[in-house]
Residue, then its C-alpha position, 0 to 999 in steps of 0.5 A: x347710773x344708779x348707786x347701788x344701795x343696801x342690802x337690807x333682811x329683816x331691818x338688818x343691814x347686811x352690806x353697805x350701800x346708799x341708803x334709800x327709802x320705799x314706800x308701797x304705798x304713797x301718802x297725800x304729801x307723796x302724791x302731791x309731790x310725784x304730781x309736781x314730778x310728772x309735771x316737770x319735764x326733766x323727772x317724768x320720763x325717771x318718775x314714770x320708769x319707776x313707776x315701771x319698775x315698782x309695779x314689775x318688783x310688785x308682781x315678782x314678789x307676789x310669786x315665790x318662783x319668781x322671786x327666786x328666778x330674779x335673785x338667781x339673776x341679779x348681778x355682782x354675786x348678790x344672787x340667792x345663793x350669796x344672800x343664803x351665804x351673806x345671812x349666815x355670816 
């Protein structure tokens, strides 16, 4: 299970969640860390689904058309049309 985390719009925090850092790109620390990760048994196989799942958000955002069409699909309400709703409050 994974904790649902904030919702974020331009460095706003629009609904609470748990707070979790990205980062496109990984610096010389960062890597030295995901070797070490990859090299436990008991993170790889979550590393390597992350991994997955970073390169799958990379490629919808790259395209607007499917931006909209994963927003349209999220669950509990935080579709586009909520996000819309959710910024104008």
């Amino acid at each position: 299970m994974q904790l649902q985390g904030q919702l974020i719009v331009l460095d706003q925090v629009l609904k609470e969640g748990r707070a979790y850092t990205y980062h496109r790109a990984q610096d010389e620390a960062a890597l030295r860390a995901l070797e070490a990760i990859y090299a436990d048994p008991r993170f790889r196989q979550l590393a390597e689904r992350k991994d997955r799942e970073h390169e799958m958000m990379s490629d919808i955002a790259s395209d607007p058309e499917r931006i909209l069409d994963f927003l349209n699909g999220a669950p509990d309400g935080f579709d586009y049309a909520e996000l819309v709703r959710t910024c104008r409050l």
